[in-house]
ZAMARGU-4260 file (C-alpha; in steps of 0.2 Angstrom, whole numbers, plus 5000, padded with zeros to 4 digits):
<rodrens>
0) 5150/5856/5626 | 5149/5853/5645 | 5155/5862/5658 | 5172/5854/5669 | 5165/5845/5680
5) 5146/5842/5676 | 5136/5826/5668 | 5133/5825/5648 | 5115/5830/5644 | 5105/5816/5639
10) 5101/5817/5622 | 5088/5808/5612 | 5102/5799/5605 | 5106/5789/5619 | 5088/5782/5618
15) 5093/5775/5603 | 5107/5768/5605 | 5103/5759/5622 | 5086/5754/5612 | 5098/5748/5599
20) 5107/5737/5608 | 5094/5730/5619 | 5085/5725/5600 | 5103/5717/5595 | 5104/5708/5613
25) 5088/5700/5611 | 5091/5697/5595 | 5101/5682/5597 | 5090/5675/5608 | 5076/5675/5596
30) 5085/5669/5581 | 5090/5654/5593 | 5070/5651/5596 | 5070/5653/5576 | 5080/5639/5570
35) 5068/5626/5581 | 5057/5630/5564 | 5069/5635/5551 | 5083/5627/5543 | 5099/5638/5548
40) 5103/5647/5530 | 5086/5647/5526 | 5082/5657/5540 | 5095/5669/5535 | 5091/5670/5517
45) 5073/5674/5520 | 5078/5687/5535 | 5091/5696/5525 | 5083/5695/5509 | 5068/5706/5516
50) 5078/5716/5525 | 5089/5721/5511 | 5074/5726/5499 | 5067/5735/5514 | 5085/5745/5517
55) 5089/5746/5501 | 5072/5755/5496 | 5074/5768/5512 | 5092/5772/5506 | 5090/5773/5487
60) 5074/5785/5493 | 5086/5797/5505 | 5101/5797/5495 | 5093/5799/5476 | 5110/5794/5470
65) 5116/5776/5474 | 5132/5775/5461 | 5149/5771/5472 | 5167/5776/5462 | 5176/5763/5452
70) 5189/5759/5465 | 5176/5759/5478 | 5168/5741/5472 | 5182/5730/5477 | 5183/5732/5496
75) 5164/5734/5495 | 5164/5715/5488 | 5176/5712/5503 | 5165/5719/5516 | 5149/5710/5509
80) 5157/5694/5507 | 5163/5694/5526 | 5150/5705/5534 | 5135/5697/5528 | 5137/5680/5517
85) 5154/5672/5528 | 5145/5680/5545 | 5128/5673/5544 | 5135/5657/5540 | 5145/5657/5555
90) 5132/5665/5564 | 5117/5655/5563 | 5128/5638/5563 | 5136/5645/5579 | 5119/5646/5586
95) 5113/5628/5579 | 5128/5621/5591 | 5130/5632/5606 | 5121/5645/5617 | 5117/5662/5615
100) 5125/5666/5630 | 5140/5657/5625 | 5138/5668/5606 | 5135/5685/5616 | 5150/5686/5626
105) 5161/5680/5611 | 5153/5693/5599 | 5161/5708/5612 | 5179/5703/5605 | 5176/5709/5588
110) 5184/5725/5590 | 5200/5719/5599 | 5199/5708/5583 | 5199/5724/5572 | 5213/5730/5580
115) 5225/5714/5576 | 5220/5716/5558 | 5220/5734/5558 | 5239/5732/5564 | 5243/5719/5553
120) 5237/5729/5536 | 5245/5744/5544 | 5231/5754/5544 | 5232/5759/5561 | 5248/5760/5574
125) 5249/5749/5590 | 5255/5755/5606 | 5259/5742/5622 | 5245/5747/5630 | 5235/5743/5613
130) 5243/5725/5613 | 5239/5724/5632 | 5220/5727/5629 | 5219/5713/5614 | 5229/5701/5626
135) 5215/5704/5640 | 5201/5701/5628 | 5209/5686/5621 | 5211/5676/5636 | 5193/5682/5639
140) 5188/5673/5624 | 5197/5656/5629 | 5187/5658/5644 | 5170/5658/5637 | 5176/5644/5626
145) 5185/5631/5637 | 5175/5633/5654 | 5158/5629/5649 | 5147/5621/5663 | 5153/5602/5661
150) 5170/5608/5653 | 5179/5608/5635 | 5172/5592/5624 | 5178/5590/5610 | 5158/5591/5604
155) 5145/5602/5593 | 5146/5616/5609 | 5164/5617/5606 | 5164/5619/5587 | 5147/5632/5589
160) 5160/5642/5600 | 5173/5641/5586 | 5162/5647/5574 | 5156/5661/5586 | 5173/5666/5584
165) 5172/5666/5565 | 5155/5678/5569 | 5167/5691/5578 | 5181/5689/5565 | 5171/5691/5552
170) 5163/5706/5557 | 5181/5713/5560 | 5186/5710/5546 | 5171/5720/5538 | 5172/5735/5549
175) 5192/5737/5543 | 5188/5735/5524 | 5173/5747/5527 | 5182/5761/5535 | 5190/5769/5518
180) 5174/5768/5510 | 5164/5776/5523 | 5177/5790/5523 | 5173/5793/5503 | 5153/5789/5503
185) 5137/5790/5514 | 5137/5778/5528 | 5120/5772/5523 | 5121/5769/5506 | 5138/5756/5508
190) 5127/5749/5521 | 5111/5746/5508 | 5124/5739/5495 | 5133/5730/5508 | 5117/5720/5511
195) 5111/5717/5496 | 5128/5711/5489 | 5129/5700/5503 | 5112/5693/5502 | 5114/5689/5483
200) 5131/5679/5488 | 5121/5670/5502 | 5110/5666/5491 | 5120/5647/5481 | 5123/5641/5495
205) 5108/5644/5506 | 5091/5642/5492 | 5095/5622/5494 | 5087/5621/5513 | 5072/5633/5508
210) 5058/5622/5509 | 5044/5635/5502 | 5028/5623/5508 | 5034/5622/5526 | 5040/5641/5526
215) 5021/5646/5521 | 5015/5632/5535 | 5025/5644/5549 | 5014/5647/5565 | 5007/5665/5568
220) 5021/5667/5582 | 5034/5661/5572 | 5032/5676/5560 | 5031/5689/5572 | 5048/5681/5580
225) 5054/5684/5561 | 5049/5702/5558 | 5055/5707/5574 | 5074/5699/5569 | 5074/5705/5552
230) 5064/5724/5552 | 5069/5728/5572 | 5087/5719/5573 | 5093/5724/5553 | 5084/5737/5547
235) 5077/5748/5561 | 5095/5745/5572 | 5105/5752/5558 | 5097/5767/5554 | 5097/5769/5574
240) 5115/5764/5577 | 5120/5779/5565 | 5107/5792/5569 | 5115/5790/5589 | 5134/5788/5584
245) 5133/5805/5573 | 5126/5813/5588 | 5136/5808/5602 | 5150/5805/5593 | 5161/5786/5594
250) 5166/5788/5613 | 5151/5791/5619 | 5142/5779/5609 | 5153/5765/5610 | 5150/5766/5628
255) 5133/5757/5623 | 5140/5742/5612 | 5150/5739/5626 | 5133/5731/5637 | 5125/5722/5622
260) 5136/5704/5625 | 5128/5707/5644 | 5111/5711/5638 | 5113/5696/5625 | 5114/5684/5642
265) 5100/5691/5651 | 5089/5687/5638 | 5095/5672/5633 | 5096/5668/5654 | 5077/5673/5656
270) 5069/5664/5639 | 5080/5650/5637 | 5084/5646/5655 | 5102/5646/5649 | 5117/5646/5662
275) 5138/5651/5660 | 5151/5645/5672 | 5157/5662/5684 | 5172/5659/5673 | 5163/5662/5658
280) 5156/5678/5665 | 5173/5683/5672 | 5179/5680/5651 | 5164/5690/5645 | 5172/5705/5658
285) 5188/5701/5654 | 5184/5704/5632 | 5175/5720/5637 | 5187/5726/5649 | 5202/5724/5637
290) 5192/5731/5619 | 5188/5747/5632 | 5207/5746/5635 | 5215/5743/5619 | 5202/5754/5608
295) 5208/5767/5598 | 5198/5772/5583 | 5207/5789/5575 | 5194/5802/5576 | 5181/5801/5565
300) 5183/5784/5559 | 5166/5774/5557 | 5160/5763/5571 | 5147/5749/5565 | 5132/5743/5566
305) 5127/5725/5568 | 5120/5715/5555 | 5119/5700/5566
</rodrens>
């Protein structure tokens, strides 16, 4: 506790967390630079393939017992399907079609997302002021999507936008259907069997662009690009993300995924020399502002990580 009046003590935890999101802003841009050599699922089969061994090893390690409850499996399938497999689909096609920048800003509307579908499965109450917030964040998003430097076309850009949407709705969708499950089990082991269900689902429709002889023909930097998405921006993050939330607590904390969307367009405005429209950056403000306005986790609820 703190005394009336006087700052909050910095706590290693904020090192992580600021160091977590700056990983998950550059992510983006890096997995951009990434599909210039791989196809898009087969970049995200190998990435998440690796990182869910990887997690999945750490976790069954730290928690010696990785059984879940019958009733628990169902909205774990859920969460896996629309966290991971439906995610990274939309995720890395959203990239193939539009710009990082444009995919940061829309990324910071996936809680005001959570809310509407909070609300709509009753799992939370939504006040006026709630429904304000989601409104702000929403026009925010059209933004970002129809005032693109050049304008709407009816184009690849605008469908990689759309299916940047589809990136924040699916992860909404997964933090709603993981909430019960974190209040029953660790955090970290739904996580490791999030991953790996997710993974083995992606796998169908993604194992027909792996092209082994070409992935094995990969320059040097290539790979270091790839370990940094898949070890920093999955593995490393998480453990992060939850290490700093359990110690700051989600108000604090959330303060910090709040700039990842901004980081995301620095990086992506310093390596890939790309540009918004001032009315994209006013949407981007206008997302943030209204999830800072309409966010009302009850206490103790889970807030998480990224698996982008």
């Amino acid at each position: 506790m703190t005394a009336a009046g006087s700052r909050p003590r910095v706590d290693v935890a904020d090192g992580l967390l600021l160091l977590t999101v700056g990983i998950w802003g550059l992510n983006v841009t890096v997995v951009k630079l990434l599909l210039r050599d791989f196809q898009p699922l087969e970049l995200s089969i190998l990435r998440f393939t690796a990182a869910a061994a990887i997690f999945f090893l750490v976790v069954s390690l730290r928690e010696h017992r990785m059984g879940l409850a019958r009733r628990d499996w169902g909205p774990l399938v859920i969460a896996a399907l629309f966290g991971i497999t439906l995610n990274q689909v939309c995720f890395v096609y959203s990239l193939k079609f539009t710009t990082a920048s444009n995919l940061s800003l829309l990324l910071a509307s996936t809680p005001a997302w959570a809310a509407l579908l909070a609300a709509g499965s009753r799992m939370e109450s939504v006040t006026l002021r709630h429904w304000a917030g989601i409104a702000v964040s929403m026009l925010g998003v059209a933004a970002i999507v129809l005032f693109r430097p050049g304008g709407v076309q009816l184009n690849f850009n605008l469908l990689g936008d759309l299916l940047g949407v589809g990136v924040a709705l699916t992860w909404a969708v997964y933090s709603v259907a993981l909430r019960p499950l974190v209040r029953r089990n660790s955090v970290f082991k739904v996580s490791a069997w999030v991953l790996l269900l997710g993974t083995i689902a992606l796998l169908p429709i993604g194992l027909p662009q792996t092209n082994p002889a070409q992935v094995a023909a990969m320059r040097p930097g290539t790979w270091g690009l790839f370990a940094y998405s898949m070890l920093a921006a999955i593995v490393l993050t998480n453990i992060f993300w939850y290490i700093g939330m359990r110690r700051l607590g989600p108000a604090r904390g959330t303060l910090y995924g709040n700039i990842q969307p901004f980081i995301g367009v620095l990086f992506a405005a310093w390596i890939l020399q790309e540009r918004l429209s001032p009315i994209q950056l006013l949407g981007g403000v206008l997302v943030v502002g209204g999830v800072l306005v309409s966010r009302s986790w009850p206490r103790g609820a889970p807030v998480e990580a990224s698996a982008a």
